[in-house]
C-alpha positions as CSV (number, residue, x, y, z in Angstrom):
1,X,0.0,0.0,0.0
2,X,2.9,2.3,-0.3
3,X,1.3,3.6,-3.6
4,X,-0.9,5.5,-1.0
5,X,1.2,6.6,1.3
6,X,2.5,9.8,-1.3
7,X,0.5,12.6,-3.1
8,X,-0.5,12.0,-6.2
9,X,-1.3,15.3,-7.8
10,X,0.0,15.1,-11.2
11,X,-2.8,15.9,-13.4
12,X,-0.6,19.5,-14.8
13,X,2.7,18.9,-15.6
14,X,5.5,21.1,-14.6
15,X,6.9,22.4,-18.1
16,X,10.2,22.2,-19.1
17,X,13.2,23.5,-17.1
18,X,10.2,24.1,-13.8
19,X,10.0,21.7,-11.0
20,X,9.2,21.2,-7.5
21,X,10.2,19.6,-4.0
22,X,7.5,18.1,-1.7
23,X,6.7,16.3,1.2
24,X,3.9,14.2,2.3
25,X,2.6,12.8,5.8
26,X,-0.1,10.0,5.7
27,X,-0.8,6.4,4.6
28,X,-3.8,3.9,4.9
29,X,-6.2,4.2,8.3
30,X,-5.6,1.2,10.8
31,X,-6.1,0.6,14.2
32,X,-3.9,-1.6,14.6
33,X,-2.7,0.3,18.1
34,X,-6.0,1.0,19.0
35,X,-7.1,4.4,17.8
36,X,-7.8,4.7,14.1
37,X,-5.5,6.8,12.2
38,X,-3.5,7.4,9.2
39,X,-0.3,5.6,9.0
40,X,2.1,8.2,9.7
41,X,4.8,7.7,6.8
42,X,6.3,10.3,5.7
43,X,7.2,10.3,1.9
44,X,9.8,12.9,0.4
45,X,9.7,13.6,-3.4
46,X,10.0,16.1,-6.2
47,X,9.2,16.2,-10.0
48,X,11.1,18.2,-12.8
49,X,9.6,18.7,-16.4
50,X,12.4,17.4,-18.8
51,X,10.2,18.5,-21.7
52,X,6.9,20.4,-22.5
53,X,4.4,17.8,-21.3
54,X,6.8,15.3,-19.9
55,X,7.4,15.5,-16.0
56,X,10.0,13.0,-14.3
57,X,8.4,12.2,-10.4
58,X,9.5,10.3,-7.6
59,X,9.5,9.8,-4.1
60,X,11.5,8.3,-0.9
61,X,9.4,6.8,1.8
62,X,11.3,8.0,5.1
63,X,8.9,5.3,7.4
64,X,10.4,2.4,5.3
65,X,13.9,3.4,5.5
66,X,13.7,4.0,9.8
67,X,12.3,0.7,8.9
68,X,15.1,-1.5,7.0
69,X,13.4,-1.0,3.9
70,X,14.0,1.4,1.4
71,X,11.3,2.2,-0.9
72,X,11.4,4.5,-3.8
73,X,8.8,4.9,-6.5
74,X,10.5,6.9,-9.6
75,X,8.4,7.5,-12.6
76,X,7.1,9.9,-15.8
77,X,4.1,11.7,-16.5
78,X,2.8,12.7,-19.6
79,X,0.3,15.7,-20.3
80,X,-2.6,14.0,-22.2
81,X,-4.9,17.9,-21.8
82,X,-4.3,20.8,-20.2
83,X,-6.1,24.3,-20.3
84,X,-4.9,27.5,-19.0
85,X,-6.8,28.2,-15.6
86,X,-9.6,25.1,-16.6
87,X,-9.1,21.3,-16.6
88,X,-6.1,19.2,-17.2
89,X,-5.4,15.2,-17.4
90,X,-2.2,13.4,-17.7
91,X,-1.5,9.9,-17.3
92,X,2.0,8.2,-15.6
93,X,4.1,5.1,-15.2
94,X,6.2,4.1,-12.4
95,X,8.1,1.4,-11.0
96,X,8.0,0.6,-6.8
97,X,11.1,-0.3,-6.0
98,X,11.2,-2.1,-2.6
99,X,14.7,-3.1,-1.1
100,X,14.9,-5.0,2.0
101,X,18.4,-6.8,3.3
102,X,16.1,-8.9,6.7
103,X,16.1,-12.2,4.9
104,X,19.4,-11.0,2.6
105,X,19.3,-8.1,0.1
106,X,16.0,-8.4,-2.0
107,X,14.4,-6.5,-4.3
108,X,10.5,-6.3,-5.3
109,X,9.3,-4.3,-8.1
110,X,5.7,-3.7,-8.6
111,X,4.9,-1.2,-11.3
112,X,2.2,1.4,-11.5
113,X,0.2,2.9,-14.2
114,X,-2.2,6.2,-13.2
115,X,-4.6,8.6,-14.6
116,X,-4.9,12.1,-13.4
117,X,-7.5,14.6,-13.9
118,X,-7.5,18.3,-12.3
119,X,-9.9,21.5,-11.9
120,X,-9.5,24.6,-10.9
121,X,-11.8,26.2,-8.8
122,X,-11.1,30.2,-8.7
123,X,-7.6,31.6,-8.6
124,X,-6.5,29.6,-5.6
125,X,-8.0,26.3,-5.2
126,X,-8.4,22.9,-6.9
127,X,-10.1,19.6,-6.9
128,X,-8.0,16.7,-8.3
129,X,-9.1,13.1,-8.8
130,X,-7.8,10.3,-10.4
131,X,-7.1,6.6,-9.9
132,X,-4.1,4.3,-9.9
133,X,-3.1,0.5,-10.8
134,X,-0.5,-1.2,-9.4
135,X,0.5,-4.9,-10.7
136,X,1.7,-7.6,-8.2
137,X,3.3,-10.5,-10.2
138,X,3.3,-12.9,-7.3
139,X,0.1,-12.1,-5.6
140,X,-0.5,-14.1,-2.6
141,X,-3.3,-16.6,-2.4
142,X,-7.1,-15.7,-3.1
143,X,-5.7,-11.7,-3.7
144,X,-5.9,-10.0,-7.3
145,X,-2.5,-9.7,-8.8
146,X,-3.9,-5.6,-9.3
147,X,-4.5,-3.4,-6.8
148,X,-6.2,-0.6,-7.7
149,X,-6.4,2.8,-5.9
150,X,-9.2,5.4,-6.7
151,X,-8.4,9.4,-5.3
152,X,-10.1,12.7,-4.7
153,X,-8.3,15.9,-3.1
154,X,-8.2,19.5,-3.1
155,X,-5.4,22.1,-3.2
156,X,-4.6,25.5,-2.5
157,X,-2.1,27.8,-3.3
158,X,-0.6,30.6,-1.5
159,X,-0.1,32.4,-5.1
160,X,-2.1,33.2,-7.7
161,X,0.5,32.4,-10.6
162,X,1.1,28.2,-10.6
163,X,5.0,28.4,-10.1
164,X,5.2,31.7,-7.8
165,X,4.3,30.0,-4.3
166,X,4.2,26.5,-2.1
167,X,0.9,24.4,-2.1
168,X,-1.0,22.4,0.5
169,X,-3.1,19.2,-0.8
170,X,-5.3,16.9,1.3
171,X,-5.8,13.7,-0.8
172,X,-8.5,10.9,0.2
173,X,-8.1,7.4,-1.7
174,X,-10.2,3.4,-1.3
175,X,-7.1,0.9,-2.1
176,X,-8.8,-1.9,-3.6
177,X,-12.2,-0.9,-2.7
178,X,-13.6,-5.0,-3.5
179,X,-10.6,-6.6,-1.4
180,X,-10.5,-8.3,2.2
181,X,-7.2,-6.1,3.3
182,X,-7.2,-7.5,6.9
183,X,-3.6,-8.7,6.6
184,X,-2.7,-5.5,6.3
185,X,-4.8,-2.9,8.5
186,X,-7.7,-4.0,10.6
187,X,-10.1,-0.9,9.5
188,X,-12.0,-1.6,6.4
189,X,-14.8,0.6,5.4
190,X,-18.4,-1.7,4.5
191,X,-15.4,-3.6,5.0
192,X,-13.2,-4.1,2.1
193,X,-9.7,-2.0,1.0
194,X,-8.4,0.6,3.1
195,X,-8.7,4.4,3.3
196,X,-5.8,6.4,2.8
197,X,-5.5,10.0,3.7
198,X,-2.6,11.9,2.9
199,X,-1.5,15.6,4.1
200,X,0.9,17.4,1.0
201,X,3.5,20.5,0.6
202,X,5.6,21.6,-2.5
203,X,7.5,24.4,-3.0
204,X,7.9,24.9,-6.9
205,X,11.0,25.8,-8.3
206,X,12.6,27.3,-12.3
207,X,9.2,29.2,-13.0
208,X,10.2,29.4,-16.4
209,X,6.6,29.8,-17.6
Protein backbone atom coordinates (compact mmCIF):
# COMPACT_ATOMS: atom_id res chain seq x y z
CA UNK A 1 0.00 0.00 0.00
CA UNK A 2 2.93 2.30 -0.30
CA UNK A 3 1.29 3.56 -3.64
CA UNK A 4 -0.88 5.52 -1.00
CA UNK A 5 1.16 6.55 1.31
CA UNK A 6 2.53 9.83 -1.28
CA UNK A 7 0.53 12.64 -3.07
CA UNK A 8 -0.54 11.96 -6.25
CA UNK A 9 -1.34 15.32 -7.84
CA UNK A 10 -0.02 15.06 -11.17
CA UNK A 11 -2.80 15.95 -13.40
CA UNK A 12 -0.62 19.50 -14.81
CA UNK A 13 2.69 18.94 -15.63
CA UNK A 14 5.54 21.12 -14.61
CA UNK A 15 6.94 22.43 -18.11
CA UNK A 16 10.22 22.15 -19.11
CA UNK A 17 13.17 23.45 -17.09
CA UNK A 18 10.23 24.07 -13.75
CA UNK A 19 10.04 21.73 -10.96
CA UNK A 20 9.20 21.19 -7.53
CA UNK A 21 10.16 19.60 -3.98
CA UNK A 22 7.45 18.12 -1.66
CA UNK A 23 6.68 16.34 1.23
CA UNK A 24 3.86 14.23 2.26
CA UNK A 25 2.63 12.84 5.84
CA UNK A 26 -0.10 10.00 5.73
CA UNK A 27 -0.80 6.40 4.58
CA UNK A 28 -3.80 3.91 4.94
CA UNK A 29 -6.24 4.19 8.27
CA UNK A 30 -5.64 1.17 10.76
CA UNK A 31 -6.10 0.57 14.23
CA UNK A 32 -3.85 -1.64 14.60
CA UNK A 33 -2.69 0.27 18.07
CA UNK A 34 -5.97 0.99 19.00
CA UNK A 35 -7.11 4.37 17.83
CA UNK A 36 -7.80 4.68 14.12
CA UNK A 37 -5.51 6.76 12.18
CA UNK A 38 -3.54 7.40 9.16
CA UNK A 39 -0.27 5.56 9.05
CA UNK A 40 2.11 8.16 9.68
CA UNK A 41 4.79 7.65 6.82
CA UNK A 42 6.29 10.26 5.70
CA UNK A 43 7.23 10.34 1.90
CA UNK A 44 9.80 12.94 0.38
CA UNK A 45 9.74 13.57 -3.40
CA UNK A 46 10.00 16.12 -6.23
CA UNK A 47 9.18 16.23 -9.98
CA UNK A 48 11.13 18.16 -12.82
CA UNK A 49 9.59 18.72 -16.45
CA UNK A 50 12.44 17.42 -18.82
CA UNK A 51 10.24 18.45 -21.71
CA UNK A 52 6.94 20.41 -22.46
CA UNK A 53 4.37 17.85 -21.33
CA UNK A 54 6.78 15.34 -19.87
CA UNK A 55 7.40 15.49 -15.98
CA UNK A 56 10.03 12.99 -14.30
CA UNK A 57 8.41 12.16 -10.41
CA UNK A 58 9.52 10.25 -7.59
CA UNK A 59 9.51 9.80 -4.12
CA UNK A 60 11.45 8.27 -0.86
CA UNK A 61 9.38 6.79 1.83
CA UNK A 62 11.34 8.00 5.10
CA UNK A 63 8.88 5.32 7.37
CA UNK A 64 10.39 2.39 5.30
CA UNK A 65 13.87 3.36 5.52
CA UNK A 66 13.65 4.01 9.82
CA UNK A 67 12.30 0.72 8.88
CA UNK A 68 15.08 -1.49 7.02
CA UNK A 69 13.40 -0.99 3.88
CA UNK A 70 13.96 1.37 1.41
CA UNK A 71 11.29 2.21 -0.88
CA UNK A 72 11.41 4.53 -3.75
CA UNK A 73 8.78 4.94 -6.52
CA UNK A 74 10.55 6.90 -9.62
CA UNK A 75 8.37 7.54 -12.61
CA UNK A 76 7.09 9.88 -15.85
CA UNK A 77 4.09 11.66 -16.53
CA UNK A 78 2.79 12.67 -19.59
CA UNK A 79 0.29 15.71 -20.32
CA UNK A 80 -2.64 14.05 -22.21
CA UNK A 81 -4.87 17.91 -21.82
CA UNK A 82 -4.30 20.81 -20.19
CA UNK A 83 -6.08 24.26 -20.31
CA UNK A 84 -4.93 27.50 -19.02
CA UNK A 85 -6.80 28.22 -15.62
CA UNK A 86 -9.56 25.13 -16.61
CA UNK A 87 -9.14 21.28 -16.58
CA UNK A 88 -6.09 19.25 -17.23
CA UNK A 89 -5.42 15.20 -17.40
CA UNK A 90 -2.21 13.39 -17.68
CA UNK A 91 -1.50 9.91 -17.33
CA UNK A 92 1.95 8.19 -15.58
CA UNK A 93 4.07 5.11 -15.19
CA UNK A 94 6.17 4.15 -12.43
CA UNK A 95 8.07 1.44 -10.96
CA UNK A 96 7.96 0.63 -6.79
CA UNK A 97 11.12 -0.26 -6.04
CA UNK A 98 11.24 -2.14 -2.65
CA UNK A 99 14.69 -3.12 -1.08
CA UNK A 100 14.95 -4.95 1.99
CA UNK A 101 18.42 -6.83 3.28
CA UNK A 102 16.09 -8.86 6.67
CA UNK A 103 16.13 -12.16 4.89
CA UNK A 104 19.45 -11.03 2.57
CA UNK A 105 19.33 -8.11 0.12
CA UNK A 106 15.98 -8.42 -1.97
CA UNK A 107 14.40 -6.52 -4.27
CA UNK A 108 10.46 -6.33 -5.34
CA UNK A 109 9.29 -4.27 -8.09
CA UNK A 110 5.68 -3.67 -8.59
CA UNK A 111 4.88 -1.21 -11.32
CA UNK A 112 2.22 1.43 -11.47
CA UNK A 113 0.16 2.91 -14.16
CA UNK A 114 -2.18 6.16 -13.21
CA UNK A 115 -4.58 8.58 -14.58
CA UNK A 116 -4.90 12.11 -13.38
CA UNK A 117 -7.49 14.65 -13.88
CA UNK A 118 -7.54 18.34 -12.33
CA UNK A 119 -9.88 21.52 -11.89
CA UNK A 120 -9.51 24.61 -10.87
CA UNK A 121 -11.82 26.18 -8.81
CA UNK A 122 -11.15 30.21 -8.70
CA UNK A 123 -7.57 31.63 -8.62
CA UNK A 124 -6.52 29.56 -5.61
CA UNK A 125 -8.00 26.29 -5.16
CA UNK A 126 -8.41 22.93 -6.89
CA UNK A 127 -10.06 19.56 -6.90
CA UNK A 128 -8.04 16.70 -8.28
CA UNK A 129 -9.07 13.15 -8.79
CA UNK A 130 -7.79 10.31 -10.44
CA UNK A 131 -7.09 6.57 -9.95
CA UNK A 132 -4.13 4.25 -9.90
CA UNK A 133 -3.13 0.49 -10.79
CA UNK A 134 -0.52 -1.24 -9.38
CA UNK A 135 0.53 -4.86 -10.69
CA UNK A 136 1.67 -7.63 -8.23
CA UNK A 137 3.31 -10.48 -10.17
CA UNK A 138 3.35 -12.91 -7.32
CA UNK A 139 0.12 -12.09 -5.56
CA UNK A 140 -0.46 -14.09 -2.64
CA UNK A 141 -3.34 -16.61 -2.45
CA UNK A 142 -7.09 -15.66 -3.14
CA UNK A 143 -5.71 -11.65 -3.68
CA UNK A 144 -5.85 -10.02 -7.26
CA UNK A 145 -2.48 -9.70 -8.84
CA UNK A 146 -3.87 -5.56 -9.26
CA UNK A 147 -4.46 -3.35 -6.76
CA UNK A 148 -6.16 -0.63 -7.71
CA UNK A 149 -6.35 2.80 -5.95
CA UNK A 150 -9.19 5.43 -6.72
CA UNK A 151 -8.36 9.45 -5.31
CA UNK A 152 -10.06 12.69 -4.72
CA UNK A 153 -8.31 15.88 -3.09
CA UNK A 154 -8.16 19.53 -3.14
CA UNK A 155 -5.37 22.12 -3.24
CA UNK A 156 -4.58 25.46 -2.46
CA UNK A 157 -2.09 27.78 -3.29
CA UNK A 158 -0.64 30.56 -1.54
CA UNK A 159 -0.07 32.42 -5.06
CA UNK A 160 -2.08 33.24 -7.67
CA UNK A 161 0.47 32.41 -10.63
CA UNK A 162 1.12 28.22 -10.62
CA UNK A 163 5.02 28.38 -10.10
CA UNK A 164 5.16 31.73 -7.85
CA UNK A 165 4.26 29.96 -4.30
CA UNK A 166 4.22 26.51 -2.12
CA UNK A 167 0.93 24.41 -2.09
CA UNK A 168 -0.95 22.37 0.53
CA UNK A 169 -3.13 19.22 -0.83
CA UNK A 170 -5.27 16.89 1.31
CA UNK A 171 -5.85 13.74 -0.81
CA UNK A 172 -8.52 10.95 0.17
CA UNK A 173 -8.12 7.39 -1.73
CA UNK A 174 -10.16 3.43 -1.26
CA UNK A 175 -7.11 0.86 -2.13
CA UNK A 176 -8.78 -1.92 -3.63
CA UNK A 177 -12.20 -0.90 -2.73
CA UNK A 178 -13.61 -5.01 -3.50
CA UNK A 179 -10.61 -6.55 -1.40
CA UNK A 180 -10.46 -8.28 2.25
CA UNK A 181 -7.24 -6.13 3.31
CA UNK A 182 -7.23 -7.55 6.92
CA UNK A 183 -3.64 -8.75 6.56
CA UNK A 184 -2.68 -5.47 6.26
CA UNK A 185 -4.78 -2.93 8.47
CA UNK A 186 -7.71 -3.96 10.55
CA UNK A 187 -10.11 -0.92 9.53
CA UNK A 188 -12.02 -1.55 6.37
CA UNK A 189 -14.80 0.58 5.36
CA UNK A 190 -18.40 -1.71 4.55
CA UNK A 191 -15.37 -3.60 4.98
CA UNK A 192 -13.25 -4.06 2.09
CA UNK A 193 -9.71 -1.96 1.00
CA UNK A 194 -8.42 0.62 3.08
CA UNK A 195 -8.74 4.41 3.33
CA UNK A 196 -5.84 6.44 2.76
CA UNK A 197 -5.50 9.95 3.66
CA UNK A 198 -2.57 11.88 2.91
CA UNK A 199 -1.52 15.62 4.09
CA UNK A 200 0.88 17.44 1.05
CA UNK A 201 3.53 20.48 0.64
CA UNK A 202 5.62 21.56 -2.49
CA UNK A 203 7.49 24.37 -3.03
CA UNK A 204 7.89 24.85 -6.91
CA UNK A 205 11.03 25.76 -8.32
CA UNK A 206 12.59 27.31 -12.27
CA UNK A 207 9.17 29.24 -12.96
CA UNK A 208 10.22 29.42 -16.40
CA UNK A 209 6.60 29.84 -17.61
Amino acid sequence: MATACSSRQLARTMGEGNGEARVSVGGPFFSNIGSTIPIPNVAVGGRYGIAEGWDVDGNVSVLGAMMGVAYVDPGVVRQLYAKEDGPALSASARANLFVGSSDGLAVKVYPELGLHGELPLGQYANVFAGGTAWVNFTPSIGKSPVMVTPYLGASWRFSKQRLAGPELSLQLGWVSPWEDSTSVVEWQPMPHGAVTAVLGFSIPFGGAR
